[in-house]
N, CA, C and O of each residue as an XYZ file, in Angstrom:
732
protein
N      95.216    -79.353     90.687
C      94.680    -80.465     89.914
C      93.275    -80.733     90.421
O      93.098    -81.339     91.477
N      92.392    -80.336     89.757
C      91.062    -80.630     90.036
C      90.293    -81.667     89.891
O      89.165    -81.792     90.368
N      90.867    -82.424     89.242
C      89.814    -83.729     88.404
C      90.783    -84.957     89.097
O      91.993    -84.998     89.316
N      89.736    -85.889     89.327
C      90.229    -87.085     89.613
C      88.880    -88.424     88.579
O      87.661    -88.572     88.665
N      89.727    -88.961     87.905
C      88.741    -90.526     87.407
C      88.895    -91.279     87.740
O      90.029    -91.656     88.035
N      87.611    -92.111     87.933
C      87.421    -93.641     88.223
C      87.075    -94.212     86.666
O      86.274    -93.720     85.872
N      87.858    -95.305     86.495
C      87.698    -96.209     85.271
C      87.060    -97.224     85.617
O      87.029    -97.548     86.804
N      86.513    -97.834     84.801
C      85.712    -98.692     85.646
C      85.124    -99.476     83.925
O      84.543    -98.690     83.176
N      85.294   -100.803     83.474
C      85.032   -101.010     82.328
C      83.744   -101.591     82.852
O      83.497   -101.465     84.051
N      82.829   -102.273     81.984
C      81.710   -102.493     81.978
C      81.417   -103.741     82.817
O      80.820   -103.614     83.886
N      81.763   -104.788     82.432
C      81.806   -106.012     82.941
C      82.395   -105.549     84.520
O      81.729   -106.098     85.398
N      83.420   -104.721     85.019
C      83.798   -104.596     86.547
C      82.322   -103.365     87.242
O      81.972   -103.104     88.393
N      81.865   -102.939     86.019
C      80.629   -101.919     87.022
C      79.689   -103.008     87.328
O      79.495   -103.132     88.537
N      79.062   -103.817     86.588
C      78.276   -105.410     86.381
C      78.524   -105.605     87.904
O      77.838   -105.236     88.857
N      80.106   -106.526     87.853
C      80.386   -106.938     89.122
C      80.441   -106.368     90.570
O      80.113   -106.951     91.603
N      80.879   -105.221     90.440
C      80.677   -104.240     91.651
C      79.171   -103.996     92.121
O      78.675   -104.486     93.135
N      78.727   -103.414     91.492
C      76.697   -103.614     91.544
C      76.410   -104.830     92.121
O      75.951   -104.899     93.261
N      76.633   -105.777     91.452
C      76.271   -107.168     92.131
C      76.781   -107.831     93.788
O      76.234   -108.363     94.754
N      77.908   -107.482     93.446
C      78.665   -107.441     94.810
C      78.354   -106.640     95.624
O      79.025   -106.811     96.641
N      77.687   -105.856     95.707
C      77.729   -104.653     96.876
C      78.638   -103.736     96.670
O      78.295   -102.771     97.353
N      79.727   -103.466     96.041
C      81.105   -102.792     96.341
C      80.733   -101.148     95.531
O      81.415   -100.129     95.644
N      79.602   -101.296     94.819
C      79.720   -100.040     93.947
C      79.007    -98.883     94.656
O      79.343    -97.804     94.170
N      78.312    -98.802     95.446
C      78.626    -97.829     96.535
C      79.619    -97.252     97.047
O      79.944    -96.067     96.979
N      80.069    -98.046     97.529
C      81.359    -97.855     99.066
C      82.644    -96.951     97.849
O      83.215    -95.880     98.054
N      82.742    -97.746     96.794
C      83.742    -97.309     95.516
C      83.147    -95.345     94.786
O      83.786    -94.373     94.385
N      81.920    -95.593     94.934
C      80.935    -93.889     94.797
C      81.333    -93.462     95.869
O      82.143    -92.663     95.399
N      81.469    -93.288     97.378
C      81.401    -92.810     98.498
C      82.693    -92.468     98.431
O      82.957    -91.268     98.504
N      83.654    -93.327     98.294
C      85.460    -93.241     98.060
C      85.580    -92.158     97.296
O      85.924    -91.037     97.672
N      85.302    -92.491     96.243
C      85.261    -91.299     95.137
C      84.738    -89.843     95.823
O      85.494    -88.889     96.005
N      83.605    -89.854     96.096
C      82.845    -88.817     96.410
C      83.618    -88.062     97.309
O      83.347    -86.867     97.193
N      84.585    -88.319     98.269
C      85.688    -87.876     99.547
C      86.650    -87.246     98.988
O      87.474    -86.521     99.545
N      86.556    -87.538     97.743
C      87.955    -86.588     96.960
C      87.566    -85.004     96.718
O      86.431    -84.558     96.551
N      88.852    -84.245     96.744
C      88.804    -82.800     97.279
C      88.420    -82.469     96.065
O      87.912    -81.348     96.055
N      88.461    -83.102     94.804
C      88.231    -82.341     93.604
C      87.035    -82.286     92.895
O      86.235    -83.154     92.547
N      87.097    -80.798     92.723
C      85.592    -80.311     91.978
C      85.047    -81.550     90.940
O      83.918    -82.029     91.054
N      85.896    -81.932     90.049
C      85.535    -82.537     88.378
C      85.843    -83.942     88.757
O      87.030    -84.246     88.879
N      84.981    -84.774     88.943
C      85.146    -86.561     89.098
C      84.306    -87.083     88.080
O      83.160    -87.023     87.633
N      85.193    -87.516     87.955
C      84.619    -88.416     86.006
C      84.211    -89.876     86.528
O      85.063    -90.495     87.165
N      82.804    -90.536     86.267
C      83.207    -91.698     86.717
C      83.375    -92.402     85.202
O      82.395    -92.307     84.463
N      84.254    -92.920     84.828
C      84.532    -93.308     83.478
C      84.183    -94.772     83.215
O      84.465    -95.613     84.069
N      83.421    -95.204     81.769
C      82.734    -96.543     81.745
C      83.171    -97.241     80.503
O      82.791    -96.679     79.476
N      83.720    -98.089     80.374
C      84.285    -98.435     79.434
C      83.716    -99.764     78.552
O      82.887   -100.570     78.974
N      84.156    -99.783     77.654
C      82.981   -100.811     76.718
C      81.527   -100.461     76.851
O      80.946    -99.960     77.813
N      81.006   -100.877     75.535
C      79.708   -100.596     75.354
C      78.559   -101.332     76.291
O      78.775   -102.537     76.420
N      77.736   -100.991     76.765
C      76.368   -101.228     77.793
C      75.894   -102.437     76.932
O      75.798   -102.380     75.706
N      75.583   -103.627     77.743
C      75.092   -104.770     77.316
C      73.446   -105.099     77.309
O      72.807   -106.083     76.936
N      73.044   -103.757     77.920
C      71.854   -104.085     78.342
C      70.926   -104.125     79.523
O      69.734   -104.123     79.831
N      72.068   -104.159     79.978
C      72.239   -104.906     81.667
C      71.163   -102.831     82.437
O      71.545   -101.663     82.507
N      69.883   -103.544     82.779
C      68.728   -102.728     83.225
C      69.457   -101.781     84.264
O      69.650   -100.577     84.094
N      69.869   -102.605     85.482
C      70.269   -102.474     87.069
C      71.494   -101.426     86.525
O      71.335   -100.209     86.615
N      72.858   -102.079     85.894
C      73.766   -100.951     85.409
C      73.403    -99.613     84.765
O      74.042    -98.578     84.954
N      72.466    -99.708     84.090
C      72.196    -98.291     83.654
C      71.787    -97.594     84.618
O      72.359    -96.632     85.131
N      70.765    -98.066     84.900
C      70.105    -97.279     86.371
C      71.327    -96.586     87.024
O      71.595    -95.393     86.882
N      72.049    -97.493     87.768
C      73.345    -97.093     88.339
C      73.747    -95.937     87.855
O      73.516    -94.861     88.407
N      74.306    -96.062     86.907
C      74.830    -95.035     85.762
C      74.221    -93.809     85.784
O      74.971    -92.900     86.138
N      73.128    -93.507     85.525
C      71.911    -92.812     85.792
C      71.974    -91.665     87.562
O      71.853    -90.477     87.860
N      72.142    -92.517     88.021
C      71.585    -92.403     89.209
C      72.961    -91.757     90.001
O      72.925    -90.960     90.938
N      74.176    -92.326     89.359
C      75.311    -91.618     89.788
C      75.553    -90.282     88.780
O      76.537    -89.594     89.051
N      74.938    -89.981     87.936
C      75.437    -89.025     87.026
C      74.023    -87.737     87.697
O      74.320    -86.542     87.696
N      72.361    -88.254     88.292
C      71.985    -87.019     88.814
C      72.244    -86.597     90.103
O      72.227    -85.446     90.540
N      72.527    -87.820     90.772
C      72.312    -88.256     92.556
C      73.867    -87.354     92.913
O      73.908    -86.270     93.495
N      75.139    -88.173     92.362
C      76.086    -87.643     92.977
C      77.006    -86.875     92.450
O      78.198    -86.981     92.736
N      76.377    -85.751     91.360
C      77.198    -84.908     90.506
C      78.026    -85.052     90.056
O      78.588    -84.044     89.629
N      78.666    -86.370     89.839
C      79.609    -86.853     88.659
C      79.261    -86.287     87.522
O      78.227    -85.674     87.258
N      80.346    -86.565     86.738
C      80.486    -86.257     84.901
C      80.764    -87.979     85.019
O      81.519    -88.532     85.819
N      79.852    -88.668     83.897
C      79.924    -89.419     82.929
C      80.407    -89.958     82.325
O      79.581    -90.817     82.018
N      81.788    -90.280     81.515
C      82.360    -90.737     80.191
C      82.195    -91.849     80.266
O      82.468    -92.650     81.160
N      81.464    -92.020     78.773
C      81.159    -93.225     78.121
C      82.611    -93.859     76.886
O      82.503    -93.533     75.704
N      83.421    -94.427     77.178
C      84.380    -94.837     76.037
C      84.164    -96.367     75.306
O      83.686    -97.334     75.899
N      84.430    -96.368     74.489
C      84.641    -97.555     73.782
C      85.264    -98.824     74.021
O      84.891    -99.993     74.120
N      86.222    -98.259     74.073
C      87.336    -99.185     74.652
C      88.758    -98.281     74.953
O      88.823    -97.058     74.823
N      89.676    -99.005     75.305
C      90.858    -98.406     76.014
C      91.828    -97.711     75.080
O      92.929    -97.572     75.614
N      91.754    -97.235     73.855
C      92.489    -96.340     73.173
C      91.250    -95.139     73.045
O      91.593    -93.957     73.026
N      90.185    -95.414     72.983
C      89.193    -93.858     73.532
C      89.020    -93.487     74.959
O      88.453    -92.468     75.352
N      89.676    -94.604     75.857
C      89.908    -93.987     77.081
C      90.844    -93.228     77.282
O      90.719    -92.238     78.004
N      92.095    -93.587     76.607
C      93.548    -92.963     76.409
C      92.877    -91.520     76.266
O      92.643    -90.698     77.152
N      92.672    -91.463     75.105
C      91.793    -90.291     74.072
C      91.654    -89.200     75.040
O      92.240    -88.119     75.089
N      90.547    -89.826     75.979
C      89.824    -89.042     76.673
C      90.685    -88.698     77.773
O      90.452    -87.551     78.153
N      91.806    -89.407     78.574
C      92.909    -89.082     79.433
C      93.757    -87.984     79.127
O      94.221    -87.290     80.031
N      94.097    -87.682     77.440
C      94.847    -86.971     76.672
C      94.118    -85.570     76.544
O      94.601    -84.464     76.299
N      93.123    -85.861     76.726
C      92.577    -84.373     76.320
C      92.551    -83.615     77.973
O      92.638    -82.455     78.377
N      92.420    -84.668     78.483
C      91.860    -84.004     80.259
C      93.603    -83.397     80.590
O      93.775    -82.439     81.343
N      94.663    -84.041     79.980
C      95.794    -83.660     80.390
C      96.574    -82.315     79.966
O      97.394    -81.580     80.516
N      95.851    -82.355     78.584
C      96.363    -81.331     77.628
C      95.571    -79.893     78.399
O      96.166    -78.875     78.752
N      93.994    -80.178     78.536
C      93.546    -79.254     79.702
C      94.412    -78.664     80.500
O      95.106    -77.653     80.389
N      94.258    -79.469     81.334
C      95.473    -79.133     82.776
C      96.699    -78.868     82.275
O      97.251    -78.104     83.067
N      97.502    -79.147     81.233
C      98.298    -78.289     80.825
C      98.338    -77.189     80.499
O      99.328    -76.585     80.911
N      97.573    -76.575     79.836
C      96.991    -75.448     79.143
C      96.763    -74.496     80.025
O      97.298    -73.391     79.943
N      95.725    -74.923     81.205
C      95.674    -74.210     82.624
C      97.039    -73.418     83.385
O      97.412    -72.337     83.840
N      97.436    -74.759     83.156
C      99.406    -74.720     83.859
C     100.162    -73.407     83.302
O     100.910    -72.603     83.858
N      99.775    -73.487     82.265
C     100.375    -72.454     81.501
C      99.920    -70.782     81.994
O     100.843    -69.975     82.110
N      98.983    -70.481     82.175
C      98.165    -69.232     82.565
C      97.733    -69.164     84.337
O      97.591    -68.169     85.048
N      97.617    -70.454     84.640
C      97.678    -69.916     86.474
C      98.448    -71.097     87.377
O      98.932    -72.111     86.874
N      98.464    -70.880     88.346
C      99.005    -71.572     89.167
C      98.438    -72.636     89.965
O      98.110    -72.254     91.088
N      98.194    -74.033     89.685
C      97.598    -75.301     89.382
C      98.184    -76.100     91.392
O      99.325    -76.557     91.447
N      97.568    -76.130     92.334
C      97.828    -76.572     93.047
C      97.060    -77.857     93.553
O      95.859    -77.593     93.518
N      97.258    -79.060     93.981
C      96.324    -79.761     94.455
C      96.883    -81.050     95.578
O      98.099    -80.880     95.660
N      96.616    -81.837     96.155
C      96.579    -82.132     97.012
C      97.418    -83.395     96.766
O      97.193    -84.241     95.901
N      98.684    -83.390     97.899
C      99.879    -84.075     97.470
C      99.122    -85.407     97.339
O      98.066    -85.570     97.950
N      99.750    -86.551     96.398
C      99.350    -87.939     96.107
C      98.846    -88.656     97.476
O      97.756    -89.095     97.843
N     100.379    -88.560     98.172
C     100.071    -89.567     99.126
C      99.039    -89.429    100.312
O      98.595    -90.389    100.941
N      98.628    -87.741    100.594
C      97.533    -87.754    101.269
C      96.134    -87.735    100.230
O      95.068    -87.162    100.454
N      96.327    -88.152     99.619
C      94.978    -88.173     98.456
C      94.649    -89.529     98.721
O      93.473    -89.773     98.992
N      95.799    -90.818     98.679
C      95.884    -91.990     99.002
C      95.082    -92.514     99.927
O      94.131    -93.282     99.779
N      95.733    -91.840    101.316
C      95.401    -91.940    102.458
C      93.895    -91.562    102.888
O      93.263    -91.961    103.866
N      93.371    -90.366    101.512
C      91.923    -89.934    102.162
C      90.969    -90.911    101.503
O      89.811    -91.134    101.858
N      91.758    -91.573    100.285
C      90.458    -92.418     99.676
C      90.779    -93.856     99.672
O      90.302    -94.601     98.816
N      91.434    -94.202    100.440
C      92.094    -95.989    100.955
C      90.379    -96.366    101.297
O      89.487    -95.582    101.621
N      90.308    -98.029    101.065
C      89.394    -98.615    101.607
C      89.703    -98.993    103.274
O      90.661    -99.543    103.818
N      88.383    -98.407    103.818
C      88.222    -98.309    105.234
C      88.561   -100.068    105.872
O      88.431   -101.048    105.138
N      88.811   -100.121    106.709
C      89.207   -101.782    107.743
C      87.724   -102.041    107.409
O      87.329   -101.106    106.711
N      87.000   -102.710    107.576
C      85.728   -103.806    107.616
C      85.396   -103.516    109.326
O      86.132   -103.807    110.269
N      84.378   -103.015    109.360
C      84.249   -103.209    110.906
C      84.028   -104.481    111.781
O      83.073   -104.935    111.150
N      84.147   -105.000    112.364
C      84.224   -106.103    113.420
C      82.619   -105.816    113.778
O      82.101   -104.709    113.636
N      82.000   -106.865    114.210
C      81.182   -107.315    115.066
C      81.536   -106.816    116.004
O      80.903   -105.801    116.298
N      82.896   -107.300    117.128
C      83.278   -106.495    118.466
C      83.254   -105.317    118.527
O      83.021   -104.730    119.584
N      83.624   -104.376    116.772
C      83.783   -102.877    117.137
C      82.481   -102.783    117.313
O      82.296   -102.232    118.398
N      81.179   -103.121    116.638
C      79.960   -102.733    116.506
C      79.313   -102.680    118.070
O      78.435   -101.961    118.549
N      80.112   -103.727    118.634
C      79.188   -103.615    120.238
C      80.581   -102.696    121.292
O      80.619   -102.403    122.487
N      81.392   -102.516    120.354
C      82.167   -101.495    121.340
C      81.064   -100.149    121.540
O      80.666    -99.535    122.530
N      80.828   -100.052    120.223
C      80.394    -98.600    119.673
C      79.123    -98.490    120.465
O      78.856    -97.473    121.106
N      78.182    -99.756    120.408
C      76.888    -99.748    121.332
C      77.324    -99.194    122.759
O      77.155    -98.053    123.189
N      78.161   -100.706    123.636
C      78.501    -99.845    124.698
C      78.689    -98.488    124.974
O      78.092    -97.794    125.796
N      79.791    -98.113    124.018
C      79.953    -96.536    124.132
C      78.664    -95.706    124.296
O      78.629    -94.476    124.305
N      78.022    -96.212    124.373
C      76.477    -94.721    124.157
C      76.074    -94.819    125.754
O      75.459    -93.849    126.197
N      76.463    -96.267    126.961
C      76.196    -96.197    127.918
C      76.582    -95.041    129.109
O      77.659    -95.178    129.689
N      75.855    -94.108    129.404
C      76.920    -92.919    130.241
C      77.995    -93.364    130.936
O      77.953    -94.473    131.467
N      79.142    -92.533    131.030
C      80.008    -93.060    131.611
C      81.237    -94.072    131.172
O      82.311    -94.118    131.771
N      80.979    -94.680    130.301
C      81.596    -95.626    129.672
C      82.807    -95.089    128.812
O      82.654    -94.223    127.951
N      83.635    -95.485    129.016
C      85.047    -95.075    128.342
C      85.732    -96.236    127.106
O      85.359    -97.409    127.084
N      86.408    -95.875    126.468
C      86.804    -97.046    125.320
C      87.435    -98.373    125.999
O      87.055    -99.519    125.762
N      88.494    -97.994    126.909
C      88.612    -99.059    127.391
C      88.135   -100.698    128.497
O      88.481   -101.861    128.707
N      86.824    -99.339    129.013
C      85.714   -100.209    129.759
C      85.068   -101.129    128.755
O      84.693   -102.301    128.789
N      85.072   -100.405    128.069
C      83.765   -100.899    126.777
C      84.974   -102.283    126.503
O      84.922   -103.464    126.846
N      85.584   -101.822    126.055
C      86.714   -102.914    125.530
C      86.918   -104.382    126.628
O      86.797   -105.522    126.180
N      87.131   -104.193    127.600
C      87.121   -105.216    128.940
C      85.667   -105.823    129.134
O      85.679   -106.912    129.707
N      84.266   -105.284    128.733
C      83.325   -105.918    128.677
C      83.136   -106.478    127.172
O      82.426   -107.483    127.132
N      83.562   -106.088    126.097
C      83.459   -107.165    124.985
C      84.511   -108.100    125.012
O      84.404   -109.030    124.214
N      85.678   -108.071    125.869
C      86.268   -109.259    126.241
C      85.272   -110.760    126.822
O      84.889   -111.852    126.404
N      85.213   -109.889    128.055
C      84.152   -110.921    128.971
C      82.810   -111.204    128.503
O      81.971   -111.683    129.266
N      82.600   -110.975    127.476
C      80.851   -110.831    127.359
C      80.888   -110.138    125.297
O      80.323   -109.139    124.851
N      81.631   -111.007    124.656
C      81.250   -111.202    123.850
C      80.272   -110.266    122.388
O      80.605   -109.809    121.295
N      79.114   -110.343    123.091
C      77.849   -110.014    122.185
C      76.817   -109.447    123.549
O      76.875   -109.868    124.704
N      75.940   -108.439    123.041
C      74.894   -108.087    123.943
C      74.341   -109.538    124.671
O      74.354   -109.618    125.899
N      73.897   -110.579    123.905
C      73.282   -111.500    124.241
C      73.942   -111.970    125.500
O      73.203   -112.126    126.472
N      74.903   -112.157    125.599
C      76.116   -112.949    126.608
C      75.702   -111.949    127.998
O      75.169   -112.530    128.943
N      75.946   -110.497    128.099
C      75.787   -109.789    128.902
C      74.526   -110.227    129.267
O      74.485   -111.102    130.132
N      73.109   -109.664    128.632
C      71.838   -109.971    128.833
C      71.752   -111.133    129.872
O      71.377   -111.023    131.040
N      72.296   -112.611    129.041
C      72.106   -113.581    129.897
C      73.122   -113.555    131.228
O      73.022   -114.468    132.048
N      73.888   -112.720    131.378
C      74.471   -112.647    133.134
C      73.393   -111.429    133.632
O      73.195   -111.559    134.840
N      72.717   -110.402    133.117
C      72.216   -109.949    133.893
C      70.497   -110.586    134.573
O      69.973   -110.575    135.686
N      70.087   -111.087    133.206
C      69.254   -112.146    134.176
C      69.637   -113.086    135.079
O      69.124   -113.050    136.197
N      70.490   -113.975    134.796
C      71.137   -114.999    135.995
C      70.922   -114.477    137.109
O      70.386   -115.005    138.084
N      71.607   -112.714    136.936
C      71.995   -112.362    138.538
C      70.644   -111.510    139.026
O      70.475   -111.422    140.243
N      69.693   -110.890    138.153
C      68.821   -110.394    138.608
C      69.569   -108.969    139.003
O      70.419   -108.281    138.437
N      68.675   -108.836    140.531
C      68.936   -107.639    140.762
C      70.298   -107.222    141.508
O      70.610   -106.080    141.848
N      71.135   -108.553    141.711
C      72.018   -108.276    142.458
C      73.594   -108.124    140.797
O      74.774   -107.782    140.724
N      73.040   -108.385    140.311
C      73.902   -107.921    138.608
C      74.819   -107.187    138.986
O      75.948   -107.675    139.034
N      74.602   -105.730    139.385
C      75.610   -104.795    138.768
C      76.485   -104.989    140.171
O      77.484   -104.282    140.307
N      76.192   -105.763    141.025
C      77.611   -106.274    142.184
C      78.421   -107.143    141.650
O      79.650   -107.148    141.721
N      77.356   -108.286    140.818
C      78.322   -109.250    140.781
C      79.139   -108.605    139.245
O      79.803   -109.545    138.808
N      79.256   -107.715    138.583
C      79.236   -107.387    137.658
C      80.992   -106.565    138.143
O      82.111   -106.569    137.630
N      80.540   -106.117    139.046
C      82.066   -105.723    139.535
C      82.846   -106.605    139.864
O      84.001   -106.543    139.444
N      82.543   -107.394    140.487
C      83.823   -108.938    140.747
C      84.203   -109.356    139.627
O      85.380   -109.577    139.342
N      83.121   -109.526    138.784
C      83.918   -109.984    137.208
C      85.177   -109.536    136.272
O      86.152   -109.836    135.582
N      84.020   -108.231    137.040
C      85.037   -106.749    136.143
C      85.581   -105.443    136.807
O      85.187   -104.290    136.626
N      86.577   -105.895    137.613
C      86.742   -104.791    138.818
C      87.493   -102.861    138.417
O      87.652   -101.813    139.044
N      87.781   -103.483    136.739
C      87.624   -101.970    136.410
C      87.136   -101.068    136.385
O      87.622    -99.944    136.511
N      85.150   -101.632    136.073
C      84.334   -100.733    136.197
C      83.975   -100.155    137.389
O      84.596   -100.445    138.411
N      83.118    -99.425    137.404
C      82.710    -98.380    138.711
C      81.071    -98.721    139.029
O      80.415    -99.002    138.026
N      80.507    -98.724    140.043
C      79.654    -99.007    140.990
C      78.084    -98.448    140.098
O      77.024    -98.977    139.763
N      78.898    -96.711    139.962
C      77.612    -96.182    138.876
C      77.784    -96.478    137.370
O      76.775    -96.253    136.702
N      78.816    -96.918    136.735
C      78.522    -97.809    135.169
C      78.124    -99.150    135.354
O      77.513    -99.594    134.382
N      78.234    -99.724    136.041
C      77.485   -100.910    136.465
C      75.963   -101.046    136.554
O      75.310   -101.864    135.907
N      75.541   -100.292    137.292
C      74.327    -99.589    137.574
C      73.397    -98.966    136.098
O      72.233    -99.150    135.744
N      74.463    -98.224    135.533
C      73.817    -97.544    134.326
C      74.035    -98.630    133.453
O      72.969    -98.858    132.881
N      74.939    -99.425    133.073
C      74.752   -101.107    132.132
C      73.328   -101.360    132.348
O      72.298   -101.079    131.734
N      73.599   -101.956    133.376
C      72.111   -102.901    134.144
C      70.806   -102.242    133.872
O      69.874   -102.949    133.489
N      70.632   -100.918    134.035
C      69.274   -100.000    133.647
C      69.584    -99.847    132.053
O      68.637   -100.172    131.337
N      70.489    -99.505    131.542
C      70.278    -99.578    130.173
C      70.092   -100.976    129.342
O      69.525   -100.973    128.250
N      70.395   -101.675    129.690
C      70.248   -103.242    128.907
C      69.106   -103.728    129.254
O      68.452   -104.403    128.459
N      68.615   -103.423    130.690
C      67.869   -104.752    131.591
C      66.193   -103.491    132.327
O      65.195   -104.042    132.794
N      66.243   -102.753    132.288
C      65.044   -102.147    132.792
C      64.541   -100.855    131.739
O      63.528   -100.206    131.999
């Protein structure tokens, strides 16, 4: 099964655009294993400048196919013919594609990242630093800012007192915190 569609009537492309969401909903799409992605548009274009563009811009930018329908018995229409296809196919070769529920699973909307993951992820770039270190300092310390202001407090004696706080870490991630945040 090669083809997968997004329906999407006019007034919900409007809203998605406006909202932010009609990206992230292109990108979703775009993750699917199949060659032929229809992004499908339903009811007639109001006018609306920004939506066309869109439209436009997903039909050169991200190699979608297009369909423009009327309304929801020329969407049918157009469902009927894509099926009768793939039937027809069915008939002459052997039609394999990628079970539902991991199709599900590859195009689910992602968790929302956290603020905390965002400064997990910073930490992480500090050498040395492991997920769960990282994790025990966004406990204690919040936001970069929070850290910052204990490593000025303490100056140069920081990455000592930095171990009493936090006796998980080690002598040289302490050290490499303190030079990476503070010098």
């Amino acid at each position: 099964m090669d083809w997968v569609v997004e329906r999407k009537t006019w007034d919900d492309l409007q809203s998605s655009i406006r909202g932010g969401r009609y990206d992230e909903q292109k990108a979703r799409l775009s993750m699917a294993p199949m060659k032929n992605r229809v992004y499908l548009i339903e009811a007639a274009s109001k006018g609306d400048v920004a939506c066309e563009q869109a439209v436009a811009s997903t039909l050169s930018n991200g190699g979608y196919l297009i369909q423009r329908c009327s309304d929801t018995r020329d969407t049918a229409s157009f469902l009927k013919e894509i099926t009768v296809l793939l039937q027809n196919k069915a008939l002459t070769e052997e039609i394999t594609g990628v079970p539902f529920n991991q199709l599900q699973n590859l195009l689910q909307k992602k968790k929302a990242e956290t603020v905390k993951d965002a400064w997990i992820r910073q930490l992480m770039v500090c050498p040395g630093m492991s997920q769960s270190r990282a994790q025990a300092i966004s406990d204690r310390f919040p936001s970069m800012t929070s850290l910052l202001v204990f490593f000025r407090q303490n100056g140069d004696d920081a990455p000592i007192k930095l171990l009493h706080v936090l006796p998980q870490l080690t002598r040289p991630i302490t050290r490499n915190l303190f030079k990476f945040f503070v010098q």
